[in-house]
C-alpha positions in Angstrom: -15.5 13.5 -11.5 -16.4 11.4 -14.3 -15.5 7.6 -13.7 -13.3 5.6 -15.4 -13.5 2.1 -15.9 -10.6 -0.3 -14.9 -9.6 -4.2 -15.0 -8.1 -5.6 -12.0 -6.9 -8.9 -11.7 -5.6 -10.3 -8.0 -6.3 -13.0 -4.8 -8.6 -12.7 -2.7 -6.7 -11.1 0.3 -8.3 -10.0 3.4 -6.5 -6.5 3.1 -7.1 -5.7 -0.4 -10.8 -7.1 -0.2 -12.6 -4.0 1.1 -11.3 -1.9 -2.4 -12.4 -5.4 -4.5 -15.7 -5.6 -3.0 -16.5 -1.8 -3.8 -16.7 -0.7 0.3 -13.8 1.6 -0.1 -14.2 3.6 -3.7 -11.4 4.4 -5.8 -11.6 8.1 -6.5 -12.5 8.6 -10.2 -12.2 5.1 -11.0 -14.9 1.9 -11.2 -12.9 -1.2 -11.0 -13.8 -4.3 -12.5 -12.6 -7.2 -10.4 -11.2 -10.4 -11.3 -10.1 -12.9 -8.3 -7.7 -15.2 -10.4 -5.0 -17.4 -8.5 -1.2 -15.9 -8.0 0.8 -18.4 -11.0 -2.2 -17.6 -13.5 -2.7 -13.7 -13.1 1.3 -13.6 -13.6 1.2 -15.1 -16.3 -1.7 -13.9 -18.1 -0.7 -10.4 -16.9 3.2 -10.2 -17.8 2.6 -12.0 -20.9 -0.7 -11.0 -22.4 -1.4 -7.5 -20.6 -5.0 -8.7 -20.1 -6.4 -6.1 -17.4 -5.1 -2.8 -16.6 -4.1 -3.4 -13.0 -2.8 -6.5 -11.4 -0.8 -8.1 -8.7 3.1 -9.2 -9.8 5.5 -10.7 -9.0 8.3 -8.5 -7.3 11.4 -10.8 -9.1 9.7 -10.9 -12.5 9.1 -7.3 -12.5 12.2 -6.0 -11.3 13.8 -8.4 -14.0 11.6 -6.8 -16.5 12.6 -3.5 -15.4 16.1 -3.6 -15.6 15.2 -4.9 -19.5 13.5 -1.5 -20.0 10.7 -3.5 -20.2 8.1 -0.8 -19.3 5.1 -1.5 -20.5 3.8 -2.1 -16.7 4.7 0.2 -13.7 4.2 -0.9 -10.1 2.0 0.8 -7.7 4.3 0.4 -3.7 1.3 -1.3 -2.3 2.6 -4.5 -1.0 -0.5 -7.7 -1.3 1.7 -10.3 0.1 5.0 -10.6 1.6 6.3 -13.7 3.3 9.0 -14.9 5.2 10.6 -18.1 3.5 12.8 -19.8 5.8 9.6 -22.3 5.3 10.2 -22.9 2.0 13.2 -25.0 2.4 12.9 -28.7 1.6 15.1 -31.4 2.2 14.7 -35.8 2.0 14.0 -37.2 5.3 17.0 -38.8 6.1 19.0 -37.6 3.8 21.2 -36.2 6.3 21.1 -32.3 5.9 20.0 -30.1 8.8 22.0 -27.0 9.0 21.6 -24.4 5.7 25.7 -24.1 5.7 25.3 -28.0 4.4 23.9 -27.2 1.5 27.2 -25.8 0.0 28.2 -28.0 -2.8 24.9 -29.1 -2.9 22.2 -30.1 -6.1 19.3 -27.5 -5.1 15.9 -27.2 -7.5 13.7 -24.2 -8.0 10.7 -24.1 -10.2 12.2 -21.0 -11.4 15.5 -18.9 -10.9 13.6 -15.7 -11.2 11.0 -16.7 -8.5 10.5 -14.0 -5.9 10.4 -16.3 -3.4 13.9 -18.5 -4.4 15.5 -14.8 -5.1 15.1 -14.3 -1.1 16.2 -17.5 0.1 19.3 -17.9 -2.0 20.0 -13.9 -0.8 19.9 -15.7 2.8 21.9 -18.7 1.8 24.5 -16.4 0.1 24.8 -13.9 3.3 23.4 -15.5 6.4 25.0 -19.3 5.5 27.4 -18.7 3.3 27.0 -20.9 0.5 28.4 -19.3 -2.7 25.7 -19.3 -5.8 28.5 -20.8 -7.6 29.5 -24.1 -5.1 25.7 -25.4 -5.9 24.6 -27.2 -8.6 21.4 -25.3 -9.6 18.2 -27.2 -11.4 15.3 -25.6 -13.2 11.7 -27.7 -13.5 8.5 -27.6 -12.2 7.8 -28.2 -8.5 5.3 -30.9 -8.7 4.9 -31.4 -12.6 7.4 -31.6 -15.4 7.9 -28.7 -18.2 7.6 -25.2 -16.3 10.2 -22.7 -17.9 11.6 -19.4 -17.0 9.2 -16.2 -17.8 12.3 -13.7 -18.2 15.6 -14.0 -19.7 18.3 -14.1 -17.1 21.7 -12.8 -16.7 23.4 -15.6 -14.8 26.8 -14.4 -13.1 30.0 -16.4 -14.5 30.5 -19.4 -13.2 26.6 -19.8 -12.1 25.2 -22.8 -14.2 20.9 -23.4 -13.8 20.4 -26.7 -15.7 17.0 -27.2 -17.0 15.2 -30.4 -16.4 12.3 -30.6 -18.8 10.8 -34.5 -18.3 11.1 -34.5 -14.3 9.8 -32.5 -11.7 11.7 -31.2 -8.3 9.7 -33.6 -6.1 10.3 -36.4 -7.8 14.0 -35.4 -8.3 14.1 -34.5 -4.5 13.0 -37.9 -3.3 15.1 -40.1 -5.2 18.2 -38.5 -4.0 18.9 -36.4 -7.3 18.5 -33.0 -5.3 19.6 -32.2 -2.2 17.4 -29.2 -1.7 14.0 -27.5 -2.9 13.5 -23.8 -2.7 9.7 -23.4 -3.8 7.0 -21.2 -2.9 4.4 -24.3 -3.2 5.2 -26.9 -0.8 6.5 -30.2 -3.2 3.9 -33.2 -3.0 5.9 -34.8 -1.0 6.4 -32.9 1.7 5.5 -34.6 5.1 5.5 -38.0 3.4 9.9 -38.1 2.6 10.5 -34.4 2.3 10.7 -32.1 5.7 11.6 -28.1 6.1 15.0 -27.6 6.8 14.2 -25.1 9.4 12.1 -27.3 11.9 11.3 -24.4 14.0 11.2 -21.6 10.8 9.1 -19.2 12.9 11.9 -18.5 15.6 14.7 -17.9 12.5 12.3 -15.5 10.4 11.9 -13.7 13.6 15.8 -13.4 13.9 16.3 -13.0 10.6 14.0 -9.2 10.9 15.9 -8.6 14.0 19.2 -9.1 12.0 17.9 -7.8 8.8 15.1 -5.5 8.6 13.8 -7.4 5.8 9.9 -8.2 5.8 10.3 -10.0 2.5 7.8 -8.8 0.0 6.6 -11.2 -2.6 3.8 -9.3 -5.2 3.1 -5.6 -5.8 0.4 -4.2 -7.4 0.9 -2.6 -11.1 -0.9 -1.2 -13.6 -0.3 -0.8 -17.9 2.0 2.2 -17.9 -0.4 3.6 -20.6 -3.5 3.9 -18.3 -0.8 5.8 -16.1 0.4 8.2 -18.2 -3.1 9.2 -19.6 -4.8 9.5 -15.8 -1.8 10.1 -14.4 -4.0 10.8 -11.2 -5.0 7.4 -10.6 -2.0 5.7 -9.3 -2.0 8.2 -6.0 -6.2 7.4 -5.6 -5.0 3.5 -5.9 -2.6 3.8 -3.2 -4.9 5.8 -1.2 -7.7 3.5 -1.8 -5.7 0.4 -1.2 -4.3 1.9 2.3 -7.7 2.3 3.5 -8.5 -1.2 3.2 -5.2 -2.2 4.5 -6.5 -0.8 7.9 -10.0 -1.6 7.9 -8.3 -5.7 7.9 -5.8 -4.6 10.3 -9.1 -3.2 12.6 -10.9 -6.7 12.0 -8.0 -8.5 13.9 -7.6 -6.0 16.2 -11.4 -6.3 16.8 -11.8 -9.0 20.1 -15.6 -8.8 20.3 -16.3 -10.8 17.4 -14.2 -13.7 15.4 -13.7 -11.8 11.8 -11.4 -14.6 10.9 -12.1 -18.9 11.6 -8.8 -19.2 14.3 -8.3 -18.8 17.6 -5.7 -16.4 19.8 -5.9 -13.7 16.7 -5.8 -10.3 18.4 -2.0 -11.8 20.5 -0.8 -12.7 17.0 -1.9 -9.1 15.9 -0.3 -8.1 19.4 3.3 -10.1 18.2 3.1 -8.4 14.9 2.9 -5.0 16.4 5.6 -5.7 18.9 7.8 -6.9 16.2 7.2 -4.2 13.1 5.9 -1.0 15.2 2.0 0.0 14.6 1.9 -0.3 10.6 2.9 -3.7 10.5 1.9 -3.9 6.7 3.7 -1.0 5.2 2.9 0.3 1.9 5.4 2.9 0.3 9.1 3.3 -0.8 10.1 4.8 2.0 8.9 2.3 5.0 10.2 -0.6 2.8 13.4 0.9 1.6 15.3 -1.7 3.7 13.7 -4.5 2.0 13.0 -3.0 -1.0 17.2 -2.5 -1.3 18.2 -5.7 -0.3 15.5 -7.5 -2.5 17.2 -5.5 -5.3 20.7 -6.1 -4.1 19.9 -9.8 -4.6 18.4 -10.0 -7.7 20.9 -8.4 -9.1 23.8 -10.1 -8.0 21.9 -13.4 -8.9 21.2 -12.2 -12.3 17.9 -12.0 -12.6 18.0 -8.2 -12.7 20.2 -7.2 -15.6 21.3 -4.1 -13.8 20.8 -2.8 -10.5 17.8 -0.8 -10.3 17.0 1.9 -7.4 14.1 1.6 -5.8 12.6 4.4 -6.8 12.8 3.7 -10.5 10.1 0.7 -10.0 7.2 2.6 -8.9 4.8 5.2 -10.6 6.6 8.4 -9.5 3.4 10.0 -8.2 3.5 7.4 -5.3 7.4 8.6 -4.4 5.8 11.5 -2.4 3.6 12.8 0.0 2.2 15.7 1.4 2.0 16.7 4.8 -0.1 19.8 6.0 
């Protein structure tokens, strides 16, 4: 097969590396590797288009999406998913230390549409009960002033997200004008006046899956729906390609002899991930991430920063819905 030659822009993860590095081919393609931190690629990607295949954002895609934007389609290879009970911040003694407090609340997020905030206000909405309505929502950047929205949003009625253009959330957090940060980057502050909400946020993620099912999933990989439609082969030798790697990483911390990665007690962590998710603890594919995949959906929607609700299915590059079995 003559190769084709493809842009890819994404971080350096330990399970994607082996397809960036060239040890696990892509079938037909040669890929042309760009490691380019997350806030960039998304932007330079969504906005500009400038490879062919990159990492995204799972909450400005879907919003994209439900526009009929469809000038990119995702690939259901999952490079980073994260539970975010973390990524609650609060003032030191500013007297909040139960998520049912922050009803009636002033809560910041860099930006409404953020993957990460989508989840946590999901979990604030059905695990704590706080309305999206009782809080007083601001927009600004988490640790500099001026970041705006990258899609438009479809706020439900009654659901206000004031934009704060000359401040930023940490410096709003610690004088007392928020109550509450949800942000994906820790603010500035944190450990010097600003603390997690959830002290012990390892023990509630883990009871949150138990409850749940949800592994939240933060960026997918996607490529320009044009290179998919003229080599419409390639998004199947992706997600092969990509699964490969996926398992060679997971063999590296399975691997005791030798210390593939600079921490200790690895291969009881990789035991505790097992335990908890069954043997493919990194799932790729609708099907094995339809619970998460649903409920991400479900929120988005209901927050308004899909425009419609979307099915799963209508994300990815419908060669990837399927597969065969002999």
């Amino acid at each position: 097969m003559t190769q084709i030659q493809l842009s890819i822009a994404i971080g350096d993860y330990d399970q994607t590396r082996d397809v960036i590095s060239g040890r696990v081919a892509v079938e037909g393609v040669e890929l042309i590797p760009s490691l380019v931190p997350p806030e960039e690629v998304f932007h330079r990607f969504s906005t500009y288009l400038e490879w062919d295949i990159s990492e995204v954002p799972m909450g400005r895609y879907a919003s994209m999406r439900s526009q009929n934007d469809n000038r990119i389609t995702a690939i259901p290879v999952f490079v980073s998913r994260v539970f975010r009970h973390s990524m609650i911040y609060v003032r030191d003694g500013g007297g909040i230390t139960r998520p049912e407090q922050l009803r009636g609340t002033r809560i910041g997020v860099p930006e409404w549409a953020q993957t990460a905030a989508i989840y946590m206000r999901g979990l604030l909405m059905h695990d704590a009960e706080v309305p999206l309505e009782s809080v007083h929502w601001v927009q600004a950047g988490v640790n500099m002033p001026g970041r705006e929205e990258m899609v438009k949003l479809k706020l439900p009625e009654n659901v206000t997200c004031q934009r704060i253009r000359d401040r930023s959330l940490n410096e709003m957090l610690l004088a007392g004008d928020l109550d509450a940060v949800l942000s994906a980057r820790p603010p500035a502050g944190f450990g010097n006046g600003i603390r997690r909400l959830y002290g012990d946020f390892e023990q509630a993620e883990e009871a949150y899956y138990r409850k749940t099912g949800i592994f939240p999933i933060m960026h997918v990989l996607a490529a320009r729906t044009e290179v998919l439609e003229r080599h419409p082969w390639v998004a199947m030798n992706l997600m092969k390609a990509f699964e490969e790697a996926k398992q060679r990483s997971i063999m590296r911390l399975s691997d005791i002899t030798a210390s593939h990665f600079p921490l200790a007690w690895i291969r009881p962590y990789t035991d505790r991930m097992r335990s908890l998710f069954g043997e493919d603890f990194w799932p790729y594919g609708v099907a094995k991430n339809r619970t998460t995949l649903e409920a991400f959906l479900g929120f988005a929607c209901e927050q308004g920063v899909c425009h419609r609700r979307l099915p799963a299915e209508e994300l990815f590059s419908k060669q990837t819905l399927t597969s065969y079995k002999v």
